[in-house]
MINUTI-28561 format. One line per field, with one value per atom (N, C-alpha, C, O, CB): x, y, z; residue in three letters; atom name. Coordinates in steps of 0.1 Angstrom, whole numbers, plus 2048, in hexadecimal, padded with zeros to 3 digits. Glycine has a CB too. Example, Ala and Ser with C-alpha at 12.3 -4.5 7.8 and 13.67 -1.06 7.14 Angstrom:
<rs>
east	c(884:87B:884:88E:871:880:889:881:886:88D);
north	c(7C7:7D3:7DF:7DF:7D3:7EA:7F5:800:80B:7FA);
up	c(84E:84E:84E:855:85A:847:847:84F:850:839);
residu	c(ALA:ALA:ALA:ALA:ALA:SER:SER:SER:SER:SER);
atome	c(N:CA:C:O:CB:N:CA:C:O:CB);
</rs>
This chain:
<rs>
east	c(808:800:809:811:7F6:808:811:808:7FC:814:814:809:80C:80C:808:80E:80D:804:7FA:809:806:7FA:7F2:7EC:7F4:7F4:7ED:7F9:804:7E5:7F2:7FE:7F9:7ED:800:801:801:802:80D:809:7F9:7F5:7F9:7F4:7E4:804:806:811:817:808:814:820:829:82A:821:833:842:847:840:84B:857:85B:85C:85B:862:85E:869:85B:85C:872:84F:842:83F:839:834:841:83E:847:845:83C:854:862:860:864:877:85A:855:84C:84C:852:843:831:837:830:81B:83E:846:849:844:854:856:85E:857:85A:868:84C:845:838:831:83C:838:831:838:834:82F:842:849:851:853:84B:854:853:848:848:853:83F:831:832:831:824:834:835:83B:839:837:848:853:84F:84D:862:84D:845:83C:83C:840:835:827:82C:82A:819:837:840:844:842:84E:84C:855:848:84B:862:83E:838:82F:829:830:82C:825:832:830:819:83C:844:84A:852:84E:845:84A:83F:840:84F:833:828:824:81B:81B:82D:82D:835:833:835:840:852:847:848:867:83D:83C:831:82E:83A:828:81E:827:821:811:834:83C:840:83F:848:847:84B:83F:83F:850:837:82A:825:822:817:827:822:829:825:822:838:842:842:83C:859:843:842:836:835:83C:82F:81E:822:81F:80E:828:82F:837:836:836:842:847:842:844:84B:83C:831:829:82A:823:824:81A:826:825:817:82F:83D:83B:838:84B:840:845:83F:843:847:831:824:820:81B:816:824:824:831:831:823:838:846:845:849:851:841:83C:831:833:831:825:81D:820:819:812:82B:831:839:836:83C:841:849:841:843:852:837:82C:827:825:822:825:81A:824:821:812:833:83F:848:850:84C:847:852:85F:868:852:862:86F:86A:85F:878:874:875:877:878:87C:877:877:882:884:86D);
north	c(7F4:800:80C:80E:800:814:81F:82D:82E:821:835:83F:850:85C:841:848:854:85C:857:850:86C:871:876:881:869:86B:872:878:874:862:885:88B:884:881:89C:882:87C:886:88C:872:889:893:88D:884:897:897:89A:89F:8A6:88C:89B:8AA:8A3:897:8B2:8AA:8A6:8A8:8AB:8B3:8A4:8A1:8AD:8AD:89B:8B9:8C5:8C9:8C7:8D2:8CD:8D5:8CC:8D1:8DA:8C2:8BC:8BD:8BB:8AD:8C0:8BF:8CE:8D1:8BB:8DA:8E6:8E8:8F0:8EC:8DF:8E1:8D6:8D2:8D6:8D4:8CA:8D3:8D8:8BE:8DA:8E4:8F0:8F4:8E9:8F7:901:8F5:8FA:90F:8EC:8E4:8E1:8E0:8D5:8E1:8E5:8EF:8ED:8E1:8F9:907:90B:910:911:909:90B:904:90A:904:8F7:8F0:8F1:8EF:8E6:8F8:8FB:906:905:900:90E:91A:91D:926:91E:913:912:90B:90F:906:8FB:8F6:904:906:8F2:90B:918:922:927:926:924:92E:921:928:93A:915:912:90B:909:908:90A:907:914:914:8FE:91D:92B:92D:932:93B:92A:92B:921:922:92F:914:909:910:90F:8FA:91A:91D:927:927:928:92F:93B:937:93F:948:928:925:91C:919:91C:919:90E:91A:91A:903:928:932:934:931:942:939:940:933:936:943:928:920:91D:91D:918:91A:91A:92C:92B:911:934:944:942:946:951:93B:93C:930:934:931:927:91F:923:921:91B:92D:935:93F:93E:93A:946:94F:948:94C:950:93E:932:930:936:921:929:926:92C:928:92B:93C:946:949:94C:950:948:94B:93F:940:94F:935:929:928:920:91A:92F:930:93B:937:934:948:955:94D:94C:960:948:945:93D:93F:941:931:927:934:937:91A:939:944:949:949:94F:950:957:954:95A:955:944:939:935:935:929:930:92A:939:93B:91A:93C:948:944:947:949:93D:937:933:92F:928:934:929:91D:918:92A:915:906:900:8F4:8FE);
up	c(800:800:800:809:80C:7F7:7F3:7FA:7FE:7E0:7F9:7FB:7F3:7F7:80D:7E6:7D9:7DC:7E1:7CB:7DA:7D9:7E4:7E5:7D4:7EC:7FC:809:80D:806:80C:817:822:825:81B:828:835:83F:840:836:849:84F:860:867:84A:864:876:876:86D:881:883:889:887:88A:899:882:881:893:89C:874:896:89B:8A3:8AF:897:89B:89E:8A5:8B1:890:8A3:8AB:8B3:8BE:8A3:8B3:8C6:8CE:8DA:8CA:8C6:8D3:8D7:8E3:8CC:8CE:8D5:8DC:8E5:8D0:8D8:8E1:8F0:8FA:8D2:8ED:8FC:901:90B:8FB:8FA:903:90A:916:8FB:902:909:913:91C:8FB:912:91E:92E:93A:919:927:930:938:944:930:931:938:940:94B:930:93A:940:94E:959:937:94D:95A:964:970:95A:95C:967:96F:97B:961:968:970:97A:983:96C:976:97F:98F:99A:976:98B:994:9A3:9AF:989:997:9A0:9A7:9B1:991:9A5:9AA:9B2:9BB:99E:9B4:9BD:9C8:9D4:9B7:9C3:9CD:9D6:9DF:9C6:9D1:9DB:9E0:9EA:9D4:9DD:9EA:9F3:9FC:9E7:9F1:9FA:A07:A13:9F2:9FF:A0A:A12:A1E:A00:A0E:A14:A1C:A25:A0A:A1B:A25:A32:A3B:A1E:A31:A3A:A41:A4D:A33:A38:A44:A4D:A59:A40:A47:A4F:A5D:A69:A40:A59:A5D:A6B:A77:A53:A66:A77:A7A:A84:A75:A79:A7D:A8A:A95:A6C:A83:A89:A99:AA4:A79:A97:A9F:AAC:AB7:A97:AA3:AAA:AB7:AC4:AA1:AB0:AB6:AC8:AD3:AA8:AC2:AC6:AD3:ADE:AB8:AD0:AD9:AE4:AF0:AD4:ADC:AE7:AF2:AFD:AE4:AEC:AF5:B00:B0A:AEB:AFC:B08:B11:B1A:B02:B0E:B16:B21:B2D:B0C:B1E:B23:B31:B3D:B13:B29:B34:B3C:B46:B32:B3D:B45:B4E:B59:B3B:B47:B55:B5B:B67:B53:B57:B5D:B6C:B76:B55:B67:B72:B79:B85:B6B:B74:B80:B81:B8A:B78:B7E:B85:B81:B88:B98:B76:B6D:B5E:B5A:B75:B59:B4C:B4A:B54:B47:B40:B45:B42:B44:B40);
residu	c(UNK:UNK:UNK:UNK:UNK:UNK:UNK:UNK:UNK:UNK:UNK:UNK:UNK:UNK:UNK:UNK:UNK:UNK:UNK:UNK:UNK:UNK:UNK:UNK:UNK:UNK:UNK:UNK:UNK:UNK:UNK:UNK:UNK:UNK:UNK:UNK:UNK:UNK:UNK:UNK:UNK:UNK:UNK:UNK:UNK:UNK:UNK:UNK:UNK:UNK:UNK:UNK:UNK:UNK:UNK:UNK:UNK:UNK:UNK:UNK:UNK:UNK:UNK:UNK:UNK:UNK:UNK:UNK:UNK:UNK:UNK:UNK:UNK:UNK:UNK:UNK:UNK:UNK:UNK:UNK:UNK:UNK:UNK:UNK:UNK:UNK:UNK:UNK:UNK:UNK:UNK:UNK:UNK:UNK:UNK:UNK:UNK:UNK:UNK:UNK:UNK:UNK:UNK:UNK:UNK:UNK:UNK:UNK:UNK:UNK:UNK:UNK:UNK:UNK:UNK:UNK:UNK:UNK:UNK:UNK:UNK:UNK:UNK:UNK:UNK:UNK:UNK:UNK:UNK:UNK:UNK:UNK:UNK:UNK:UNK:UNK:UNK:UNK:UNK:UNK:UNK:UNK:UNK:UNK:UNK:UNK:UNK:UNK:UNK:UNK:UNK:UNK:UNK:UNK:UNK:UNK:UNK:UNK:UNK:UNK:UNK:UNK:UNK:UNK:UNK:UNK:UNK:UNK:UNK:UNK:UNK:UNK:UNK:UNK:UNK:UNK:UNK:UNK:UNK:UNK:UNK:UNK:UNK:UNK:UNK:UNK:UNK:UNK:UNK:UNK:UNK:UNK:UNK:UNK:UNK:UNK:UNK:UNK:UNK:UNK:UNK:UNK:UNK:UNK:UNK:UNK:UNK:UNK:UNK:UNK:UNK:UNK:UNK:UNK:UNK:UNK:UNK:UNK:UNK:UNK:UNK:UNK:UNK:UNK:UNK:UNK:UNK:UNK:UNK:UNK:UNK:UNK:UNK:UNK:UNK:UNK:UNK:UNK:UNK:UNK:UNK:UNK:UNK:UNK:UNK:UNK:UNK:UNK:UNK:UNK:UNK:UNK:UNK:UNK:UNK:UNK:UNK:UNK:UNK:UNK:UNK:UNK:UNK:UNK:UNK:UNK:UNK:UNK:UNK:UNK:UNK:UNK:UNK:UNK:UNK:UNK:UNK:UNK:UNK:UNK:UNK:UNK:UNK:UNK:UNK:UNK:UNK:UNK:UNK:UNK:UNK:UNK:UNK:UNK:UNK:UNK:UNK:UNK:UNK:UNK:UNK:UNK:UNK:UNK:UNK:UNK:UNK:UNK:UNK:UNK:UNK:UNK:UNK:UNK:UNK:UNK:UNK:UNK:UNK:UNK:UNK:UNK:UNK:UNK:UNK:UNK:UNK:UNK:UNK:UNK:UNK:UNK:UNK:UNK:UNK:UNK:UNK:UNK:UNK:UNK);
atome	c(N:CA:C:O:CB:N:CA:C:O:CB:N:CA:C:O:CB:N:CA:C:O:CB:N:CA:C:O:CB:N:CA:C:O:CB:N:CA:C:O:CB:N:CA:C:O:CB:N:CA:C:O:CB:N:CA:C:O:CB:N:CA:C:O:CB:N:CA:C:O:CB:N:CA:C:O:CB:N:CA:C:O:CB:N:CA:C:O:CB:N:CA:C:O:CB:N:CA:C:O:CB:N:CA:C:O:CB:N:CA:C:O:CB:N:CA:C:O:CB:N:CA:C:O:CB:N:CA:C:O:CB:N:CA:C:O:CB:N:CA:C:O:CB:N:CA:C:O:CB:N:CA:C:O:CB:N:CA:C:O:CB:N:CA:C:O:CB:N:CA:C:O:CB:N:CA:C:O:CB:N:CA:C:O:CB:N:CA:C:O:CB:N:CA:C:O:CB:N:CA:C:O:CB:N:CA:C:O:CB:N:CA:C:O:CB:N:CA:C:O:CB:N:CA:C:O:CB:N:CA:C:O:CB:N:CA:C:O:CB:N:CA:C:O:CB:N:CA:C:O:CB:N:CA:C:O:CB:N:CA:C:O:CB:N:CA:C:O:CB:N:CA:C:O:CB:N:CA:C:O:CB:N:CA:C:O:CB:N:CA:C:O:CB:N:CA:C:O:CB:N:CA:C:O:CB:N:CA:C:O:CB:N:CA:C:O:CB:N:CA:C:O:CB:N:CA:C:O:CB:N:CA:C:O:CB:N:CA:C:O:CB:N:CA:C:O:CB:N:CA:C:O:CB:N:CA:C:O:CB:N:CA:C:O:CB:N:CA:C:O:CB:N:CA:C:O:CB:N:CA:C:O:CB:N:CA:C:O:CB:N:CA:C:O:CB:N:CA:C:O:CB:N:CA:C:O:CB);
</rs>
């Protein structure tokens, strides 16, 4: 079965190794901006900890008249 005559229709090699590569820029990106609001909810998160700490430390001297 020949195929005189008829084009044979799809994507060459070169526009998927592009429509890959901007798939993946894309991805990378999205990666970097959700992995900087993972970093900025872990600060907030021990800060909040912190805070939390200090204030059970404060009330322990308070109640014993020392630190622990």
């Amino acid at each position: 079965m020949t195929t005189t005559g008829r084009h044979l229709r799809g994507f060459t090699l070169t526009e998927i190794a592009v429509v890959l590569a901007i798939v993946g820029l894309v991805l990378g990106s999205m990666m970097l901006t959700f992995s900087a609001q993972i970093d900025q909810h872990n600060h907030s998160e021990t800060q909040r900890r912190l805070d939390e700490v200090k204030e059970l430390l404060l009330a322990f001297a308070e109640v014993h008249g020392r630190l622990p």
